[in-house]
C-alpha positions in Angstrom: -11.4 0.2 -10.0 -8.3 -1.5 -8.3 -7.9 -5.2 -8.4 -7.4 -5.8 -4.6 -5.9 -8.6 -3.0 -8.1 -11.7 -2.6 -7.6 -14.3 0.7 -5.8 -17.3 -1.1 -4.9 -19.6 2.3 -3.9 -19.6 5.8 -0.5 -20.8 6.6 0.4 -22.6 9.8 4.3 -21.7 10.1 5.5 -24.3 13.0 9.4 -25.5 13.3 10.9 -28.1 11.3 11.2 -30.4 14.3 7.4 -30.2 14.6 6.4 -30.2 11.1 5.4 -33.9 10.8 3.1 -34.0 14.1 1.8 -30.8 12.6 0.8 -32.2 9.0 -0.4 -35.3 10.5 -2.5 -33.2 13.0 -4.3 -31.3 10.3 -4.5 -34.5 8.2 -6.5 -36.4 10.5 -8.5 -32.9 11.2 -9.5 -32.3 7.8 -10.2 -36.0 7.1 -7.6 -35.6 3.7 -3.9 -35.5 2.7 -2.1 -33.0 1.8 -0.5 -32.0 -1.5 3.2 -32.1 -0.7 6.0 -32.1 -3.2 9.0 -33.2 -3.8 10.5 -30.0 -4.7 9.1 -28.1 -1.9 9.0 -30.9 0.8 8.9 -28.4 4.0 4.9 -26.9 2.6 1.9 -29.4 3.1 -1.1 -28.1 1.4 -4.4 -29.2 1.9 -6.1 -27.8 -1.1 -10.1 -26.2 -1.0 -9.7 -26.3 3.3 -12.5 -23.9 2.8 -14.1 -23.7 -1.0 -10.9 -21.1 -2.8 -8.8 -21.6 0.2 -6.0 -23.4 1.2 -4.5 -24.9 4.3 -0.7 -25.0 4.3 1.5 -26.3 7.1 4.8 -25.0 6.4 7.8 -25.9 8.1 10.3 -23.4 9.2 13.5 -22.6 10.7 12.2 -20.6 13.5 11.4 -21.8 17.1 7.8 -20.3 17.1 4.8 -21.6 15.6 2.6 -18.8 14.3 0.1 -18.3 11.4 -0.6 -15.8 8.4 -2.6 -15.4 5.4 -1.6 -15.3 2.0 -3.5 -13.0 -0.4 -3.8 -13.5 -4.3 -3.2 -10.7 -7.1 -2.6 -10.1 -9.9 0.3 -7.4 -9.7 2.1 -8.4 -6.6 4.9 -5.3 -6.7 2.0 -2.6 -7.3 0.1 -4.0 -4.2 3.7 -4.1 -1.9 3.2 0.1 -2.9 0.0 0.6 -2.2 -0.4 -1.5 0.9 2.9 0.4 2.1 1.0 3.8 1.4 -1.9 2.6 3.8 0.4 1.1 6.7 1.8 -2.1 6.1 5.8 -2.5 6.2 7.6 -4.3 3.5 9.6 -7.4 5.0 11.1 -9.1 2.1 10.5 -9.4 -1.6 10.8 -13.1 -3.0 10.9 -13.8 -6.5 7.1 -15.4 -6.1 5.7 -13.6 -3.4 6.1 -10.8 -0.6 5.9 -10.7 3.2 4.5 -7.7 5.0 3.5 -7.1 8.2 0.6 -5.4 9.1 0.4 -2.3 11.3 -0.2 -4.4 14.2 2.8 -6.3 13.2 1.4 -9.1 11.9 2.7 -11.1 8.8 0.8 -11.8 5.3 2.4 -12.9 2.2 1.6 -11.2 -1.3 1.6 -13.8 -3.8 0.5 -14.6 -7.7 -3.1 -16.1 -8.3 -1.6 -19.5 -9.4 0.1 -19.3 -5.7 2.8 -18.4 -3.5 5.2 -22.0 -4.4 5.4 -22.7 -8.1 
């Protein structure tokens, strides 16, 4: 049997200019702080948001907010194939992770079970 993709966290994508007001938001929300380092200073994760899912608040350089889903597995180039075969539309390939979008054209990322930022 294939090992399928597993839900792994939902990422709130929201401009840089917002992305303060936006961790602080989901702070307060969630009654914790995020993880946040200083190697990756633009992702705010708020570990176990939901028990085996994360909350991340990433910042980026578009002028949209939006959000996706990351999935976990374990062979991240196999699943950008077989998720292609079955509709989705390879975006870009990072060295960590994958976006795709869906057939609807929405985004999820593909990335290794110890996550998508290491």
């Amino acid at each position: 049997m294939a090992n399928h993709p597993r839900l792994h966290g939902v990422v709130i994508d929201v401009p840089r200019a917002d992305h303060t007001r936006a961790v602080e938001f989901w702070s307060a929300a969630l009654g914790r702080e995020p993880v946040v380092s200083d190697k990756y200073p633009d992702y705010a994760q708020f570990e176990d948001a939901t028990p085996g899912c994360y909350l991340l608040v990433q910042a980026t350089g578009d002028t949209t907010s939006r959000v996706h889903v990351d999935f976990a597995t374990e062979d991240r180039d196999a699943e950008l194939v077989r998720l292609g075969r079955i509709g989705a539309t390879e975006v870009t390939r990072e060295p960590r992770w994958g976006v795709m979008r869906d057939p609807a054209g929405h985004p999820f990322c593909l990335c290794p079970v110890d996550g998508c930022v290491g």
